[in-house]
Backbone as a ProteinNet text record, in pm:
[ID]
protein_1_A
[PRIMARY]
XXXXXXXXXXXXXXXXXXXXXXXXXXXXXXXXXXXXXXXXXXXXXXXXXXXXXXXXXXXXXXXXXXXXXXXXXXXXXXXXXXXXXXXXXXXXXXXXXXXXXXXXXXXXXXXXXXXXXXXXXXXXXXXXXXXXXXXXXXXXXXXXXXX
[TERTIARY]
14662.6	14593.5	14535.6	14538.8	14482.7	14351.2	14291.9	14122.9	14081.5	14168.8	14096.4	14088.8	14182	14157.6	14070.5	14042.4	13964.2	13823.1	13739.1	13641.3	13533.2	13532.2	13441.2	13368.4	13263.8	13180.9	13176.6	13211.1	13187.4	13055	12976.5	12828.2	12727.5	12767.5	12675	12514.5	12460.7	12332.3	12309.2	12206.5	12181.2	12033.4	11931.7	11825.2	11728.4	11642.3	11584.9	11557.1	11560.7	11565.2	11670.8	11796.4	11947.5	11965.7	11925.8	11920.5	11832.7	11757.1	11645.5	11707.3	11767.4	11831.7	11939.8	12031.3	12160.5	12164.3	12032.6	11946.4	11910.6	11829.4	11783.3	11885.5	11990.2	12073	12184.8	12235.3	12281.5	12195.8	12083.5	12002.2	12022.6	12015.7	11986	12166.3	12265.8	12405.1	12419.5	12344.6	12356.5	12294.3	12188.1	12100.8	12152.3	12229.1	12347	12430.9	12472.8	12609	12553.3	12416.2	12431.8	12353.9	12295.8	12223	12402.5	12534.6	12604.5	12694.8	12687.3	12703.1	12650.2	12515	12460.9	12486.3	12493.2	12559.9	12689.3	12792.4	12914.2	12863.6	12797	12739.5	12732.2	12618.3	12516.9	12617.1	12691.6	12809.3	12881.3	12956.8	13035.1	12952	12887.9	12760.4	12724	12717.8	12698.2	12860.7	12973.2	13075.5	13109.2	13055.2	13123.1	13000.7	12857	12773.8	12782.7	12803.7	12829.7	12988.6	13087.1	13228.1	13317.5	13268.8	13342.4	13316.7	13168.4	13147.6	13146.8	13119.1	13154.6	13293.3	13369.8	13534.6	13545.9	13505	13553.9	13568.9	13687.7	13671.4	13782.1	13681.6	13719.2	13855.6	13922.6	14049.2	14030.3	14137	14134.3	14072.2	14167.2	14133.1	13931.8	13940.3	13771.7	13685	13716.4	13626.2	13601.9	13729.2	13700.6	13683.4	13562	13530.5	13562.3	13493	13474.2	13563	13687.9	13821.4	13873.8	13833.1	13900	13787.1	13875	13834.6	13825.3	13741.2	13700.1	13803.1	13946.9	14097.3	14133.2	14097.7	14190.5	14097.9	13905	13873.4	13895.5	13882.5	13946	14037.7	14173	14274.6	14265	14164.5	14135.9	14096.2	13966.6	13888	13973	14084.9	14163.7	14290.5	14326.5	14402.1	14366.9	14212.6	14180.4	14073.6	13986.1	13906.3	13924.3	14078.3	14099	14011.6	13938.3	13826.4	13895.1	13865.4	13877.7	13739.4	13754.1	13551.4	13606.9	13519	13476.4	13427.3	13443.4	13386.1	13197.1	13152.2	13025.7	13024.5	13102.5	13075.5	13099.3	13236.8	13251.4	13208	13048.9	13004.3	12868.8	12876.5	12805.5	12847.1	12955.2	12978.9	13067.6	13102	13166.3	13051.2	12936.5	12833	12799.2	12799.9	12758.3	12798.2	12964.3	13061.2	13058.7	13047.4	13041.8	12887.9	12772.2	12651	12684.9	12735.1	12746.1	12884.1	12966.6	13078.4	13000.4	12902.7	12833.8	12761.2	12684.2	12611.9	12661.4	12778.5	12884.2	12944	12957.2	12997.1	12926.6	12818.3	12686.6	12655.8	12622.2	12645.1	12734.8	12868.7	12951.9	12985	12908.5	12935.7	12851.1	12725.5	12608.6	12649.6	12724.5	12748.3	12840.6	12949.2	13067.6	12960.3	12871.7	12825.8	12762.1	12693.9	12608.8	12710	12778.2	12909.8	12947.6	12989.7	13039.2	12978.6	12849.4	12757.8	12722.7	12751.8	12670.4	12805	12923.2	13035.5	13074	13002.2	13006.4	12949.1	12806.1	12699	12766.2	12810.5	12882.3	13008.8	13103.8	13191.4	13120.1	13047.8	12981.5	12892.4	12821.3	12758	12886	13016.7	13128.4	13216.6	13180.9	13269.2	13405.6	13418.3	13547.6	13621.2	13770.9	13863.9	13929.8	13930.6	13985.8	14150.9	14210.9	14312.4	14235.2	14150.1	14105	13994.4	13916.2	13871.1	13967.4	14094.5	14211.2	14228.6	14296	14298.9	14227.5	14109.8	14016.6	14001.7	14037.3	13947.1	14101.7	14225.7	14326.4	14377.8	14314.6	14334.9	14197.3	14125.2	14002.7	13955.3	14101	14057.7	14041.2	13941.9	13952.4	13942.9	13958.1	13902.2	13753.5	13679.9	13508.3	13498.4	13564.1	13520.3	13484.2	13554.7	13561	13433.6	13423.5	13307.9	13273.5
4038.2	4108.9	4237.1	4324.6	4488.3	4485	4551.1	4563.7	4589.7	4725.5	4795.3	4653.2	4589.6	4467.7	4312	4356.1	4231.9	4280.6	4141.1	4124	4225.6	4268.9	4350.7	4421.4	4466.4	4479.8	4665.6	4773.1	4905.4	4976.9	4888.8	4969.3	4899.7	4897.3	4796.3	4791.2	4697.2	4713.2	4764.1	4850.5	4911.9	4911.2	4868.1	4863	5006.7	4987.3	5125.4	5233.2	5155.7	5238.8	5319.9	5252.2	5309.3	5439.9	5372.4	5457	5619.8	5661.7	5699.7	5841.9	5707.2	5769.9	5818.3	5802.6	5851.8	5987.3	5960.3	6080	6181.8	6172.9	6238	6330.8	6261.7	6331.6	6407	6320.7	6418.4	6522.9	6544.1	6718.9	6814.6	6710.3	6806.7	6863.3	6813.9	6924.1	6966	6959.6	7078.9	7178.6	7122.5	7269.2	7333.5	7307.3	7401.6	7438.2	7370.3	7426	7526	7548.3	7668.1	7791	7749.6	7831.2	7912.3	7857.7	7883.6	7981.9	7941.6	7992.5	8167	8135.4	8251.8	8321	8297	8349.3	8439.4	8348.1	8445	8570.8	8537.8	8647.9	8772.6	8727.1	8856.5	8940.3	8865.4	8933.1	8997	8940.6	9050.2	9181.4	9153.8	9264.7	9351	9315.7	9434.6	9459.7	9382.6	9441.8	9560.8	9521.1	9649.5	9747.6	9728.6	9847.7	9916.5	9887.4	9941.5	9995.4	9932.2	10036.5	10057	9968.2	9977.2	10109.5	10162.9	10257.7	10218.4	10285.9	10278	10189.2	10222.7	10206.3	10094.2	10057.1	9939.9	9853.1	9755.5	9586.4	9520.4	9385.4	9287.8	9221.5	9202	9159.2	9006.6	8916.6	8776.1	8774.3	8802.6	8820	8872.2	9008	9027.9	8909.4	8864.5	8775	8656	8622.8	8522.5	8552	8670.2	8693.6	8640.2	8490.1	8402.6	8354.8	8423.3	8364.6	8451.2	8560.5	8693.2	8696.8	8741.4	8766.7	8914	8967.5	9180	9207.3	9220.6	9272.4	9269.7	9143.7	9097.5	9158.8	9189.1	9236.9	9398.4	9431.6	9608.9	9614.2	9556.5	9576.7	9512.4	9434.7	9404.9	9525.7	9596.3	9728.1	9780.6	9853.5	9936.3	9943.8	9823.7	9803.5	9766.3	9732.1	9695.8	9815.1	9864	9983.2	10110.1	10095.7	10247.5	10262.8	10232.4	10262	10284.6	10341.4	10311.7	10320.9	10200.4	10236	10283.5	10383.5	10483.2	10388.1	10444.6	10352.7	10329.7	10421.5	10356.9	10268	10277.2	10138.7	10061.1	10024.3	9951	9886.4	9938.4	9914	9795.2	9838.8	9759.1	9658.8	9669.4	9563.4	9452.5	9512.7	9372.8	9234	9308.8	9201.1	9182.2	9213	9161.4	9051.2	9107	9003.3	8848	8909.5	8765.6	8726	8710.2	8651.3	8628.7	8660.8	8596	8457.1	8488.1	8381.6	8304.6	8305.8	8197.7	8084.5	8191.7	8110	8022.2	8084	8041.2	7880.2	7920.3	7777.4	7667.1	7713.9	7622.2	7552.4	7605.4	7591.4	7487.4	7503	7461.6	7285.8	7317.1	7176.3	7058.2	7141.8	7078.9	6977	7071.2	6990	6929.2	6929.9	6814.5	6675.5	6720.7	6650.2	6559.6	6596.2	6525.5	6449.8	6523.8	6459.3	6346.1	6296.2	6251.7	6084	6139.6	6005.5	5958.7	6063.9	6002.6	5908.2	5973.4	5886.6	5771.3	5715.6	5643.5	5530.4	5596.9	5486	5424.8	5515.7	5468.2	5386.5	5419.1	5319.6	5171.3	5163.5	5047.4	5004.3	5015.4	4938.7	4919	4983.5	4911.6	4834	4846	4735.1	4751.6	4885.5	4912.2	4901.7	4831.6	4858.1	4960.5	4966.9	5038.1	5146.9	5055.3	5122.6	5225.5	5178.8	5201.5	5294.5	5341.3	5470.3	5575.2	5518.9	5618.5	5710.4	5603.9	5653.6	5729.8	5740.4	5830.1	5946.7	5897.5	6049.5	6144.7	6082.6	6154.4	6258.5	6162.5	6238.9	6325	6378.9	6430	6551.7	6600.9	6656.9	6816.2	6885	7017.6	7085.1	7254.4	7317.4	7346.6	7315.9	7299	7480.6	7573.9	7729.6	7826.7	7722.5	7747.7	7803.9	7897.4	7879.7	7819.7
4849.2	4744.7	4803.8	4717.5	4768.9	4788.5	4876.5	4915.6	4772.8	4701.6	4550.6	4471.1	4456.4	4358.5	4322.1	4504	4575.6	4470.8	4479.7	4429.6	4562.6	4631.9	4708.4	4660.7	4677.6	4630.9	4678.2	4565.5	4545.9	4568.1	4568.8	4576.4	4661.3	4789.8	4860.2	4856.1	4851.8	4844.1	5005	5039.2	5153.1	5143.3	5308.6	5313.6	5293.2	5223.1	5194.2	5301.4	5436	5582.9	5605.9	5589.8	5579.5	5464.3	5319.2	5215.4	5271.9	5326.7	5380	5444	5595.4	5675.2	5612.9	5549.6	5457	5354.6	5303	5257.3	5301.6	5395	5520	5547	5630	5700.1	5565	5450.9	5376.9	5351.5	5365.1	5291.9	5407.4	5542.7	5680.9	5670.2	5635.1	5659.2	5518.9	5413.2	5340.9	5344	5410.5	5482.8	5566.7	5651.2	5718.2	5718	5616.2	5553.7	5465	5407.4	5325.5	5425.2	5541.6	5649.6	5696.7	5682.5	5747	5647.5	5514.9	5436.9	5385.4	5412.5	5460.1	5523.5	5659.7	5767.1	5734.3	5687.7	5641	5540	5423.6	5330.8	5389.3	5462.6	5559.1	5639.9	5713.5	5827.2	5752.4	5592.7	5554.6	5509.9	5403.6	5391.2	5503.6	5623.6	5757.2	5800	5750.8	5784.9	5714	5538	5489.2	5429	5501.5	5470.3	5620.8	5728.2	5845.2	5853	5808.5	5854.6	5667.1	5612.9	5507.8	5399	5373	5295.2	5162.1	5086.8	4951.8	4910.7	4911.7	4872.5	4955	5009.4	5162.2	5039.7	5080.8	5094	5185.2	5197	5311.4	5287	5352.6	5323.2	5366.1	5334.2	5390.9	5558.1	5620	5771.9	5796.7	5746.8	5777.4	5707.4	5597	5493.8	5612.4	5692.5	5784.2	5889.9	5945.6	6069.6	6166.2	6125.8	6258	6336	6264.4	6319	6409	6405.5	6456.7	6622.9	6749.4	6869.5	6844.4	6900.6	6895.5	6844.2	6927.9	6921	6794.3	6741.6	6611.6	6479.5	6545.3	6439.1	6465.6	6526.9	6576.1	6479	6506.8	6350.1	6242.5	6216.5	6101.1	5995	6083.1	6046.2	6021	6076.7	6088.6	5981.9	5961.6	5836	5705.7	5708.7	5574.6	5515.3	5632.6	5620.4	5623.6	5693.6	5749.8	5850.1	5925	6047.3	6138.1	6239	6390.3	6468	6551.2	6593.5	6707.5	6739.9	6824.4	6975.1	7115.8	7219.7	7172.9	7104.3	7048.5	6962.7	6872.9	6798.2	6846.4	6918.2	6937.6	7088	7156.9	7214.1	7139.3	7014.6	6942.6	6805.9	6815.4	6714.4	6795	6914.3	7027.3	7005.8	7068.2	7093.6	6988	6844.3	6729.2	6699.2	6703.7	6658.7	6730.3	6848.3	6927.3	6905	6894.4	6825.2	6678.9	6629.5	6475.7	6494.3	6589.6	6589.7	6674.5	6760.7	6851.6	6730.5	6640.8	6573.9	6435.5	6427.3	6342.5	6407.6	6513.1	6556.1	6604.8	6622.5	6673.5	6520.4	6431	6315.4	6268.5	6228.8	6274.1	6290.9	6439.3	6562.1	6461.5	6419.7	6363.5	6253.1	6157.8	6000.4	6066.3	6172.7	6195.7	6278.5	6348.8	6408.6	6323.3	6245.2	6053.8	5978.5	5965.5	5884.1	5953.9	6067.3	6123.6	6127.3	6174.2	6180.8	6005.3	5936.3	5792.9	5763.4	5771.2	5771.6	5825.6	5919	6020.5	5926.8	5907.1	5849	5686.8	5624.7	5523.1	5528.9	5627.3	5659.8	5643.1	5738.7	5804.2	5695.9	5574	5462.2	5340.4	5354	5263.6	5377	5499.7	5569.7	5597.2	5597.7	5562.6	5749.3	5722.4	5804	5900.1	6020.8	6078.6	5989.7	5950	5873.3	5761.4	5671.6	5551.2	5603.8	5671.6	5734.9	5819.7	5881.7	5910.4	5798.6	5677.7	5555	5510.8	5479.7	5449.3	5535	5594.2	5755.4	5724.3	5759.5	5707.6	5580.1	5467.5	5359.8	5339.4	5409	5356.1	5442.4	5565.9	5647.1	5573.3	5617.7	5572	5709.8	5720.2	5851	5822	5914.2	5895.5	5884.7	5945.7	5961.5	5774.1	5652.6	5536.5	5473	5451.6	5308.9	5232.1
[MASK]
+++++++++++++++++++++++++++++++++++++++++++++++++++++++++++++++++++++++++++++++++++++++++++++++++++++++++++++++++++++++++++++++++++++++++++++++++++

């Protein structure tokens, strides 16, 4: 007989300590997920009030900073802005870039690290199977770097 069909029980009762902790930690990674969220906002906003101008906009590639190493954002600028930074700018938007991708990923580590354990704890009050959390973890993967 299938686990779905089995008489098991969908809504486990959980001790109000657990409930708490489950709580808890779900508010603490939506609080970073929208601290991180932020983060992206702000960076594009200084991407395109610092090189973009008026007329600027961000293309896929710039929208996802955090993905891009200096090099890759150098031609990012360059093909989506028309820019070329100058050895001054780009004496200062090197080190930008890399403090906003530091904190991007620290960030990041955080909500996988939250996620991870809240998932854990929920496995473990439905009891669920090694197979039947594969399952899940498989079908549910996203890339954490997303908006």
């Amino acid at each position: 007989m299938s686990r779905i069909g089995s008489s098991r029980n969908l809504s486990p009762a959980s001790p109000d300590a657990e409930r708490k902790v489950i709580g808890d930690l779900a508010m603490a990674i939506t609080a970073k997920a929208q601290a991180r969220y932020a983060l992206h906002r702000e960076a594009r906003e200084h991407i395109l009030g610092g090189l973009g101008g008026a007329a600027g906009k961000l293309n896929n590639k710039l929208t996802a900073w955090w993905d891009l190493d200096f090099p890759g954002f150098q031609a990012e600028v360059r093909k989506a802005l028309k820019r070329e930074l100058t050895p001054k700018a780009q004496a200062e938007w090197e080190p930008w870039l890399a403090q906003q991708r530091a904190r991007h990923e620290k960030l990041t580590a955080t909500i996988i690290d939250g996620e991870t354990e809240l998932n854990a704890r929920v496995y473990r009050l439905f009891d669920l199977t090694d197979d039947e959390i594969k399952l899940i973890e498989e079908s549910t993967k996203y890339k954490y770097g997303e908006a």
